[in-house]
Backbone as CSV, one residue per row, in Angstrom:
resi,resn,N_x,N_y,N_z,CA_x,CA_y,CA_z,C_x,C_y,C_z
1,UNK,-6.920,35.685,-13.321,-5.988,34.679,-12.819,-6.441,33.285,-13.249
2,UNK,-5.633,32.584,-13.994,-5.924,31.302,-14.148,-6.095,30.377,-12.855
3,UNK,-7.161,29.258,-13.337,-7.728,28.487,-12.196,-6.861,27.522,-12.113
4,UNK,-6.122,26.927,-11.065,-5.951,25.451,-10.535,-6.229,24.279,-11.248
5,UNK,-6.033,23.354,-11.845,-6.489,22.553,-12.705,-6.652,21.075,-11.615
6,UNK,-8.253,20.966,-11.519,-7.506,19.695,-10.722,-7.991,18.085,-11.907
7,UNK,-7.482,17.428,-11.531,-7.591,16.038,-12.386,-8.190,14.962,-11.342
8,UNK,-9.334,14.876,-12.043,-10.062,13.927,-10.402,-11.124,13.125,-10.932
9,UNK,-11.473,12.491,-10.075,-13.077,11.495,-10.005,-13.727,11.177,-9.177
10,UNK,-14.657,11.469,-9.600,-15.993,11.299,-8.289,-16.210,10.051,-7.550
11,UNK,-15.792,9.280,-7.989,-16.109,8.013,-7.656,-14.295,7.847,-6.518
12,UNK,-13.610,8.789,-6.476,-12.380,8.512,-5.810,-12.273,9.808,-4.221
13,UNK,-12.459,8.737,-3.060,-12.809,10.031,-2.125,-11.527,10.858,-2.072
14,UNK,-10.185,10.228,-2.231,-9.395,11.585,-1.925,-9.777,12.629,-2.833
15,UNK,-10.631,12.817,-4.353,-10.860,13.462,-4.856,-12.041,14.731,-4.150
16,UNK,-12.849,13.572,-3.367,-13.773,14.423,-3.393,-13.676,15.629,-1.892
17,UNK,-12.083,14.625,-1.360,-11.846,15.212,0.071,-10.935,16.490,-0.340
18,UNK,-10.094,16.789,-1.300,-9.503,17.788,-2.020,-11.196,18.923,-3.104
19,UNK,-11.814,18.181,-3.201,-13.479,19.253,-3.630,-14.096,20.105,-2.644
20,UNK,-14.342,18.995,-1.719,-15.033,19.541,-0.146,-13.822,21.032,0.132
21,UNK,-12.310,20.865,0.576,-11.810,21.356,0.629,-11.613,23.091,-0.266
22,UNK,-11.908,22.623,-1.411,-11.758,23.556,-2.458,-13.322,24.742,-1.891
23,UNK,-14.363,24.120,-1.737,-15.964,24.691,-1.326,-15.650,25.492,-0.135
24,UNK,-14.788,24.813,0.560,-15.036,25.108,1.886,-14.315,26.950,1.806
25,UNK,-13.221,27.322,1.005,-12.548,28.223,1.180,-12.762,28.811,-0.128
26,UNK,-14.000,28.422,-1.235,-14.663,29.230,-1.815,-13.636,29.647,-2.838
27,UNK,-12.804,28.551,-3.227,-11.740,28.430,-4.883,-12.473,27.864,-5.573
28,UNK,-12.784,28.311,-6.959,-13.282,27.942,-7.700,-12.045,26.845,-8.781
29,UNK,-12.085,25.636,-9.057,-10.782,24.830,-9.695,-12.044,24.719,-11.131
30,UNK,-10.581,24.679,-12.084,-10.482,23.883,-13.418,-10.817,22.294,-13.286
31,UNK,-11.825,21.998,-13.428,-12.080,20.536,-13.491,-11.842,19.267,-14.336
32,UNK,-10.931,18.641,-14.165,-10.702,17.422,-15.283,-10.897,15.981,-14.632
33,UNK,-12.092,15.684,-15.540,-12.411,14.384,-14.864,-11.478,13.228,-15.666
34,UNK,-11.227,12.056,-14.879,-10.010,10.771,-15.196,-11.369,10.054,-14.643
35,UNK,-11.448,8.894,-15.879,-11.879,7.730,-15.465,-11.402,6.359,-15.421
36,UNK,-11.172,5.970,-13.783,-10.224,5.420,-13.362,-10.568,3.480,-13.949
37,UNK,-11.632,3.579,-14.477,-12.308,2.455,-14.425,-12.311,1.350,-15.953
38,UNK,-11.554,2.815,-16.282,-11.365,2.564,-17.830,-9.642,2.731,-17.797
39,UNK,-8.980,3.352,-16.773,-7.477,3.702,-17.001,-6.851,4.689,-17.526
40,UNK,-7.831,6.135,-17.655,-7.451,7.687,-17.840,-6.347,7.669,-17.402
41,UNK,-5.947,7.095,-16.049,-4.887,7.743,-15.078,-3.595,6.709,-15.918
42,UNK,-3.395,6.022,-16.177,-2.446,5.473,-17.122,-1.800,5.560,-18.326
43,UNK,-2.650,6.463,-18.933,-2.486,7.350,-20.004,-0.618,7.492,-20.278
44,UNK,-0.546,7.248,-20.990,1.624,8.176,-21.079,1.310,9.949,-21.025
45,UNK,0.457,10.729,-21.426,0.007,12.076,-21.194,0.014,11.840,-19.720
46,UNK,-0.757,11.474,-18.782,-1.289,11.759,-17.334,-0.074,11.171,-16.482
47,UNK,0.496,9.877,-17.067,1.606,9.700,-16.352,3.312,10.564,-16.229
48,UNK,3.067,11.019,-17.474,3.979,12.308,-17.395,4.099,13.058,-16.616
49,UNK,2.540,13.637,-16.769,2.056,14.694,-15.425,2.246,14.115,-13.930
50,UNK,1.817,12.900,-13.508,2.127,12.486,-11.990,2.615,10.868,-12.525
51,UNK,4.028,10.666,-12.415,4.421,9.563,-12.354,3.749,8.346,-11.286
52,UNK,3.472,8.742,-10.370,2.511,7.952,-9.778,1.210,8.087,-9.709
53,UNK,0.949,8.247,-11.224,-0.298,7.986,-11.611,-1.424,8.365,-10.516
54,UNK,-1.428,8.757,-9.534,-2.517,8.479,-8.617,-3.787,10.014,-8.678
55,UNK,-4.904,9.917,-8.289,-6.195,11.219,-8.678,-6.440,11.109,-7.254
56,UNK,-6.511,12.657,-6.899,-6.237,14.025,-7.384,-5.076,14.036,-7.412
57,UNK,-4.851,14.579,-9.160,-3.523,15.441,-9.515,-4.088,16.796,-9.526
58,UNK,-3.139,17.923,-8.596,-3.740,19.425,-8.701,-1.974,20.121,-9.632
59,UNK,-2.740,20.668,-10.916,-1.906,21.689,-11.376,-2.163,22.766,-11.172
60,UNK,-1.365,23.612,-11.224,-1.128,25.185,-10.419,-0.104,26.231,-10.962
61,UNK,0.141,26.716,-12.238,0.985,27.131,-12.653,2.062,25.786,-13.102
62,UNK,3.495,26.189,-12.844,4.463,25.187,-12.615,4.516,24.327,-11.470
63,UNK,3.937,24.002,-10.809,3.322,23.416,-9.647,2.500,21.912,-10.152
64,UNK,3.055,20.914,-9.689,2.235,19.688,-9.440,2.088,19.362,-8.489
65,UNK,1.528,18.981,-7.783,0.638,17.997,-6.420,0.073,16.864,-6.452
66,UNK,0.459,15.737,-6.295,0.236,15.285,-6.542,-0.900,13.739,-5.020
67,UNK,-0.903,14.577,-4.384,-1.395,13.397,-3.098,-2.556,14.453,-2.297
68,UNK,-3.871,13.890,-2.788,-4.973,14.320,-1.940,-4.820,15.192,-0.193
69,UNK,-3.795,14.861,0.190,-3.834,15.695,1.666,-2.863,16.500,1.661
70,UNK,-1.739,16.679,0.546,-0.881,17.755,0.595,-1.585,18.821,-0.541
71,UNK,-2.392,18.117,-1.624,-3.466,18.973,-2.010,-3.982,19.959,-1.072
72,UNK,-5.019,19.241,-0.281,-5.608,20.110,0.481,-4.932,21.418,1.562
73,UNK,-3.994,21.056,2.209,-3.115,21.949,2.565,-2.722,23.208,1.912
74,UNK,-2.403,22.643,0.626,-2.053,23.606,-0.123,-2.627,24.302,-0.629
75,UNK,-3.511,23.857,-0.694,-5.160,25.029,-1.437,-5.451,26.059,0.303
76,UNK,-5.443,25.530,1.090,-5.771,26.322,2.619,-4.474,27.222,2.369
77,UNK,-3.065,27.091,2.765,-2.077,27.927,2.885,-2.102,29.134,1.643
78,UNK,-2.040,28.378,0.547,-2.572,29.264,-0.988,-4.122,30.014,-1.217
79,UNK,-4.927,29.513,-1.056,-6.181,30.482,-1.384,-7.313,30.662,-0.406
80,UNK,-6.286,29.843,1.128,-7.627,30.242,1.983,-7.363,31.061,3.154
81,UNK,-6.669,32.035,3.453,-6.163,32.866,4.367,-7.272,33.153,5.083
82,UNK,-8.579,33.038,4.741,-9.804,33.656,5.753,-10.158,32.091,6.458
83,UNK,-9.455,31.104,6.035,-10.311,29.743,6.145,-8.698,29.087,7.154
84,UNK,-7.693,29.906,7.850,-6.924,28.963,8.115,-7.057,27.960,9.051
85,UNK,-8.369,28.193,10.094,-8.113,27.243,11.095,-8.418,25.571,10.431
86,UNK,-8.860,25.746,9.242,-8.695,24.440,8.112,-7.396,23.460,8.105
87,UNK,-6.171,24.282,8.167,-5.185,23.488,8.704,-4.234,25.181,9.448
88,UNK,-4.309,25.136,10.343,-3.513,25.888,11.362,-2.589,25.841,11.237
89,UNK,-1.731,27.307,11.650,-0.625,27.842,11.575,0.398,27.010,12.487
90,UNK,-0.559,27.102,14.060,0.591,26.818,15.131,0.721,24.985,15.201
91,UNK,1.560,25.353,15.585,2.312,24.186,15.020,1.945,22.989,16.176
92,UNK,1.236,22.915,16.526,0.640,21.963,17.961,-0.650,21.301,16.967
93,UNK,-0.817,22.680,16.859,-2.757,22.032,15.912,-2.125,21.497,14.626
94,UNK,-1.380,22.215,14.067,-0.880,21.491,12.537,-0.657,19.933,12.767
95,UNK,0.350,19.506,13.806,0.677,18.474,13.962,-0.436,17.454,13.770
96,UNK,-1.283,18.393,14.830,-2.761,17.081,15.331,-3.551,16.833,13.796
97,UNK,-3.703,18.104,12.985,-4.158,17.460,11.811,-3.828,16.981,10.835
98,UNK,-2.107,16.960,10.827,-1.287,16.373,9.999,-1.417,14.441,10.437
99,UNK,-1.247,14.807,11.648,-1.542,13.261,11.916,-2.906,12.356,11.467
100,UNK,-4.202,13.176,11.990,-5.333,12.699,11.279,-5.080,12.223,9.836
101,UNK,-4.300,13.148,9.082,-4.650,13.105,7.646,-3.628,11.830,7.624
102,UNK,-2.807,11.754,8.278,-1.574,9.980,8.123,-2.616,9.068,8.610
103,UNK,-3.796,9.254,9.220,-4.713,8.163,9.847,-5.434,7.688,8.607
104,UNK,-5.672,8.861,7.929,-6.662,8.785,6.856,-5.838,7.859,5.515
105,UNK,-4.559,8.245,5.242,-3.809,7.803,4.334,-3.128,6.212,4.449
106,UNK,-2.611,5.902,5.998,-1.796,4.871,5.974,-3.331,3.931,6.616
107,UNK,-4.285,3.803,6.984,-5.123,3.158,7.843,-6.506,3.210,6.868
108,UNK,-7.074,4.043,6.816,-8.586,4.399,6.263,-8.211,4.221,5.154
109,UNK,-7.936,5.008,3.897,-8.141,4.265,2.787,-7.333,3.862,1.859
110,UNK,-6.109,3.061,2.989,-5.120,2.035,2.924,-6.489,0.739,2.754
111,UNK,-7.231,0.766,4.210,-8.026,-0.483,4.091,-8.920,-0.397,3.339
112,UNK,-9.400,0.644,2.683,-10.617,0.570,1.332,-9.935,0.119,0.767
113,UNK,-9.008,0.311,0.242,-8.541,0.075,-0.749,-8.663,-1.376,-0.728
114,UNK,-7.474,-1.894,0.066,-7.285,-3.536,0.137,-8.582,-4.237,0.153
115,UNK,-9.634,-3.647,0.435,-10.984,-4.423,0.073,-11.517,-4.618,-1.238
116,UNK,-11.732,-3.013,-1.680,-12.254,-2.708,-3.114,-11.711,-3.039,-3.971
117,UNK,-9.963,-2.696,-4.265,-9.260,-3.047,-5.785,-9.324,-4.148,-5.985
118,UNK,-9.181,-5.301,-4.825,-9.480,-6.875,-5.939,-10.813,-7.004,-7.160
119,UNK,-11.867,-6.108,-6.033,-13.057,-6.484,-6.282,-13.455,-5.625,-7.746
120,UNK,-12.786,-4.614,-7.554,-13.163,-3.251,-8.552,-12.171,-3.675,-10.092
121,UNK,-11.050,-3.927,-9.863,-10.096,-4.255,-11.143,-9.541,-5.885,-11.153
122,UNK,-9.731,-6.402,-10.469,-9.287,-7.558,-10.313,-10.169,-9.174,-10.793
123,UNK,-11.421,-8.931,-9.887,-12.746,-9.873,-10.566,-12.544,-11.048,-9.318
124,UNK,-11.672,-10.172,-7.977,-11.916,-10.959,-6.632,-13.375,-10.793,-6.422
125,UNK,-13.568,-12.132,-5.612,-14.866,-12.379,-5.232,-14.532,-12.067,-3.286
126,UNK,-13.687,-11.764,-2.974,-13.193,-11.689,-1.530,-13.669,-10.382,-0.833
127,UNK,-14.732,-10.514,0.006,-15.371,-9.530,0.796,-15.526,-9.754,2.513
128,UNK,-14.242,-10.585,2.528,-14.517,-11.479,3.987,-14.604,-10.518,5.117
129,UNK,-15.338,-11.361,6.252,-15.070,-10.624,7.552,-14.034,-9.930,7.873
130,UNK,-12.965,-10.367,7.873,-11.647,-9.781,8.242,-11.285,-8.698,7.655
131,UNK,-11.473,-8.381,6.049,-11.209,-7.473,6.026,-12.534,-6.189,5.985
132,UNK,-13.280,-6.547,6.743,-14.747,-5.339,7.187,-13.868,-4.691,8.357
133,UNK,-13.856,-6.397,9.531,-13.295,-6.092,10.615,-12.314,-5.063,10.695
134,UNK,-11.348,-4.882,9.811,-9.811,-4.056,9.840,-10.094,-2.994,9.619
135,UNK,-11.122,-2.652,8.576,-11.900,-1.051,8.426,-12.321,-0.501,9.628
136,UNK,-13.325,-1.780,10.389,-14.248,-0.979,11.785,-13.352,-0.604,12.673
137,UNK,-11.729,-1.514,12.720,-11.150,-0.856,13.684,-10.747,0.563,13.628
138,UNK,-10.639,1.233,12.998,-10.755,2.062,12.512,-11.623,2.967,13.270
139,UNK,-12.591,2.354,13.174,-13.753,3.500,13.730,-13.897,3.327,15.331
140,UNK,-13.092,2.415,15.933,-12.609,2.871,17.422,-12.223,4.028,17.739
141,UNK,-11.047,4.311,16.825,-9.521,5.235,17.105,-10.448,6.530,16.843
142,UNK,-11.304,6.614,15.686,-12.226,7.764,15.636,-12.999,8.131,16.357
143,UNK,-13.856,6.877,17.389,-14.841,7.546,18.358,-14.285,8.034,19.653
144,UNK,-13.009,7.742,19.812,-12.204,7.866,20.426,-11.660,9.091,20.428
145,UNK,-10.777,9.656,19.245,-10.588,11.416,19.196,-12.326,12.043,19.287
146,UNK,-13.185,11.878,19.094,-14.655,12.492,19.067,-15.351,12.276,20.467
147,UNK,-14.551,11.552,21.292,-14.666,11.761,22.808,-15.683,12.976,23.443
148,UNK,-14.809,13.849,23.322,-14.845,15.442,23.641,-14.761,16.048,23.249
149,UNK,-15.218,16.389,21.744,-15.158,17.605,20.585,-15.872,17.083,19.586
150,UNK,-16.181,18.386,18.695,-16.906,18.126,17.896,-16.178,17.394,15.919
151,UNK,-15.186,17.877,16.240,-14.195,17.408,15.476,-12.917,16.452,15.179
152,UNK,-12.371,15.626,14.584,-11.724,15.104,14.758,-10.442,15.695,15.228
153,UNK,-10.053,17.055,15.309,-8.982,17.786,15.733,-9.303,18.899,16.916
154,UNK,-10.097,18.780,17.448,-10.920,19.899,18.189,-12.311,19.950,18.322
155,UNK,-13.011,21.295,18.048,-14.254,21.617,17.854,-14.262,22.659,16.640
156,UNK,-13.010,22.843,16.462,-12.900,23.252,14.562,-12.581,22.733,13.819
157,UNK,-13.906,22.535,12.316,-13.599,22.071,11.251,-11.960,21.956,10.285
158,UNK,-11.456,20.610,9.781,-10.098,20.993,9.371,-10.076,19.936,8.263
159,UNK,-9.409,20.143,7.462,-9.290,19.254,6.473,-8.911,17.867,6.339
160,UNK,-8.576,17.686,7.665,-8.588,16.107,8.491,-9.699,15.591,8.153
161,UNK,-10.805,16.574,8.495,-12.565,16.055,8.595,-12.525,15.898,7.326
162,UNK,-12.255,16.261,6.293,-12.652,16.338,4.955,-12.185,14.961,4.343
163,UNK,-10.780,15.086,4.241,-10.252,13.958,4.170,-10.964,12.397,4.789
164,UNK,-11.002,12.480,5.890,-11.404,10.902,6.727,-13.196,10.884,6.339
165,UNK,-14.134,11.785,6.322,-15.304,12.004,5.732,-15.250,11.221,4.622
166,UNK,-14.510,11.525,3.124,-14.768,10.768,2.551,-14.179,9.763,2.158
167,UNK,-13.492,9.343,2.913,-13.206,7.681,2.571,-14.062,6.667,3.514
168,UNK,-14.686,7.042,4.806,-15.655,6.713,5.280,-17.026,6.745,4.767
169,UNK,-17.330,7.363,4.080,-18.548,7.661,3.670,-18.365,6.742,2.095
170,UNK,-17.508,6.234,1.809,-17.582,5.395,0.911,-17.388,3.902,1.181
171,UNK,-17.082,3.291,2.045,-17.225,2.260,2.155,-18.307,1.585,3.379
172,UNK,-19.150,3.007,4.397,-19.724,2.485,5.288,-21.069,1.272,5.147
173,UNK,-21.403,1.335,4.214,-22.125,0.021,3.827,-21.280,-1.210,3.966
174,UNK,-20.560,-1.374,3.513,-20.274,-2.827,3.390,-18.876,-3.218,4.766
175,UNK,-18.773,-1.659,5.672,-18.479,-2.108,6.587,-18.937,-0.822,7.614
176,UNK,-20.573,-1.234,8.236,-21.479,-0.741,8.836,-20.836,0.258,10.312
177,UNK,-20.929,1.052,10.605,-20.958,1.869,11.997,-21.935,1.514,13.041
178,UNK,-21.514,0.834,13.953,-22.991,0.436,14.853,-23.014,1.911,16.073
179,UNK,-24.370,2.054,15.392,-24.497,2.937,16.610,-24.325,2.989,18.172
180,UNK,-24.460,1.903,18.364,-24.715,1.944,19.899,-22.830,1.986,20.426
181,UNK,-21.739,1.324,19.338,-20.649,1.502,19.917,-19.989,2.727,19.237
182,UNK,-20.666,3.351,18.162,-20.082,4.291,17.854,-20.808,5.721,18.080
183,UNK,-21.538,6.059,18.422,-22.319,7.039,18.585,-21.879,8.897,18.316
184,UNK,-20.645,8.571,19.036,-19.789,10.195,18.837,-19.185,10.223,17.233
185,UNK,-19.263,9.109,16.440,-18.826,9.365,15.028,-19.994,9.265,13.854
186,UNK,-21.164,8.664,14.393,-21.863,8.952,13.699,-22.478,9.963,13.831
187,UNK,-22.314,11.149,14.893,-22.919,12.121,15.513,-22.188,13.392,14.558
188,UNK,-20.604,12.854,14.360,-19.931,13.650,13.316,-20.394,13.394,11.834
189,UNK,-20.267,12.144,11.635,-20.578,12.439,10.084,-21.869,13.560,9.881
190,UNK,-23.274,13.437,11.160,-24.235,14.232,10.489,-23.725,15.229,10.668
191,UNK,-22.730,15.752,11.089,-22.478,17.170,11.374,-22.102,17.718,10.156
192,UNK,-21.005,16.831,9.270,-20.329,16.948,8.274,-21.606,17.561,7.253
193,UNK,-22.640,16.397,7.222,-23.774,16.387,6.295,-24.540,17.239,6.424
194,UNK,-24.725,18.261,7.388,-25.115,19.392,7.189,-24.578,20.077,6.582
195,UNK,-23.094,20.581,6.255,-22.224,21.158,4.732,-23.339,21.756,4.104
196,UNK,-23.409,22.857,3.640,-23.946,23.150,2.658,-23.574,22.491,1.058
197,UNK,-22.423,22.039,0.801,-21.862,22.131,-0.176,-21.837,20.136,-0.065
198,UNK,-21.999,19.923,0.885,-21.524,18.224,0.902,-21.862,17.337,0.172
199,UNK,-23.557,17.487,0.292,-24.403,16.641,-0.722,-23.795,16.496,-2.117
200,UNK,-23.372,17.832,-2.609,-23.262,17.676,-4.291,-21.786,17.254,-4.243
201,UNK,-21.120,17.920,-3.083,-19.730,17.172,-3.199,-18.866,16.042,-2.888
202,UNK,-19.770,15.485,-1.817,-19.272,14.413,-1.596,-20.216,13.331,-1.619
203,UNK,-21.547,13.282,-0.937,-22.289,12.663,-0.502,-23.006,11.514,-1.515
204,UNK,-22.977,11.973,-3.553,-23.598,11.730,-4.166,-22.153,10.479,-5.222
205,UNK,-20.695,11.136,-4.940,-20.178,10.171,-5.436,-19.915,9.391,-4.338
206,UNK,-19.865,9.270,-3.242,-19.485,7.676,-1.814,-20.862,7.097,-2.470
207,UNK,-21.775,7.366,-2.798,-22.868,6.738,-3.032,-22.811,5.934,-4.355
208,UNK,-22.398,6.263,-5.335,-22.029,6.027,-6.611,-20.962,5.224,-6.556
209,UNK,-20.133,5.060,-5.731,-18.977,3.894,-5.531,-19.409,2.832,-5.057
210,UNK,-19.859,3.379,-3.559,-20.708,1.690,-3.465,-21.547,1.099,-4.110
211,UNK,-22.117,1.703,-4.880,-23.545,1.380,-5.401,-22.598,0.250,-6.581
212,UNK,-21.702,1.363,-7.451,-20.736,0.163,-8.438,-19.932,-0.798,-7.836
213,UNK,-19.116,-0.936,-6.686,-18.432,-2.160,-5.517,-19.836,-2.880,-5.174
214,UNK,-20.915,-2.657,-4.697,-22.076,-4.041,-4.634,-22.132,-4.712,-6.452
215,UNK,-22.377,-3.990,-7.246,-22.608,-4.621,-8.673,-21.689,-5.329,-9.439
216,UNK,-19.989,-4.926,-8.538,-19.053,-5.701,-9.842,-18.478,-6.818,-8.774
217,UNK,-18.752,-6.511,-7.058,-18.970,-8.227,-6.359,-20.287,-8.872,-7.076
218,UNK,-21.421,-8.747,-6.674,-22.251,-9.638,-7.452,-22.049,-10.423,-8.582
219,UNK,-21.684,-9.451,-9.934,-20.972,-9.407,-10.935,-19.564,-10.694,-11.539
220,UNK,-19.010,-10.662,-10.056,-17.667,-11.548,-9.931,-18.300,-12.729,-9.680
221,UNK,-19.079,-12.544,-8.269,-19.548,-13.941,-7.780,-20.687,-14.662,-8.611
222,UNK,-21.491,-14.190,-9.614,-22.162,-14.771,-10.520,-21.519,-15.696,-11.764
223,UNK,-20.487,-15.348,-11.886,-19.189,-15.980,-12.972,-18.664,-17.364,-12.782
């Protein structure tokens, strides 16, 4: 059976939140790396393939996908039948992690974004308070579902976690988690980081992003 083709980059967490996903239910994907930094994804070839340009693109036969959390879904409903409580059948739990994943999309790394792209393609020097602040709020609403479970949807792992994992885990440097007010979410991420599979999949490109977002602010503000 031919593999899944996915089109991705390490340095991009919905990529690596559609990887985690892929480990977790033990699909092995066709790997095509886009480097976003140079403009792979702009290509007239790649834009063909997803008019909105955006990584992870997952091909699948005649099948395109084109958005990191309907990715993931779709790899659970399609190749993970032993893995469903990943995103659940009944339709109460679906909801709750359908919503996480709109937390993750319209809020979390809505606000990476608006921080990083000036800084990453643009040659903004703008890293202000305000917009740290708009990220941390963020991490209210999270310590908040982590109240009373071990998960952001329960006390079972779901591709919510996967998703919000790594877009958090890529910008928490430059907008810090204080322990003392967050405690039940940093209690999750280590949970996450125990993963067997996390380190190589997620843990090593959030690291590799920030590491390049500190060098091309410096970079700007030296100019």
């Amino acid at each position: 059976m031919t593999k899944p083709v996915l089109y991705y980059a390490t340095l991009s967490p919905p990529s690596r939140a559609v990887l985690l996903t892929a480990k977790a239910i033990g699909l092995e994907l066709e790997l095509r790396s886009i480097n976003l930094l140079k403009g792979e994804h702009l290509t007239p070839e790649f834009v063909k393939l997803n008019p909105q340009h955006t990584i992870p693109t997952l091909s699948d036969g005649d099948a395109t996908i084109i958005d990191s959390h309907a990715i993931c879904a779709y790899l659970v409903e399609k190749y993970g039948k032993e893995h469903e409580t990943l995103y659940p059948k009944d339709l109460v739990k679906r909801a709750n992690v359908d919503a996480r994943l709109h937390l993750d999309s319209g809020h979390l790394f809505a606000r990476l974004r608006f921080l990083y792209e000036p800084i990453l393609y643009f040659g903004s020097t703008d890293c202000s308070i305000d917009k740290i602040a708009y990220i941390q709020k963020c991490y209210e609403i999270l310590e908040n579902f982590l109240k009373d479970q071990s998960y952001l949807c329960g006390n079972e792992l779901t591709i919510a976690d996967f998703c919000c994992v790594a877009t958090i885990t890529s910008v928490n440097d430059v907008a810090p988690i204080d322990e003392f007010k967050f405690p039940k979410l940093l209690a999750w991420l280590q949970r996450l980081a125990e993963l067997p599979y996390y380190k190589e999949t997620n843990q090593e490109g959030a690291e590799e992003l920030k590491a390049i977002f500190k060098a091309k602010l410096a970079e700007n503000r030296g100019k």
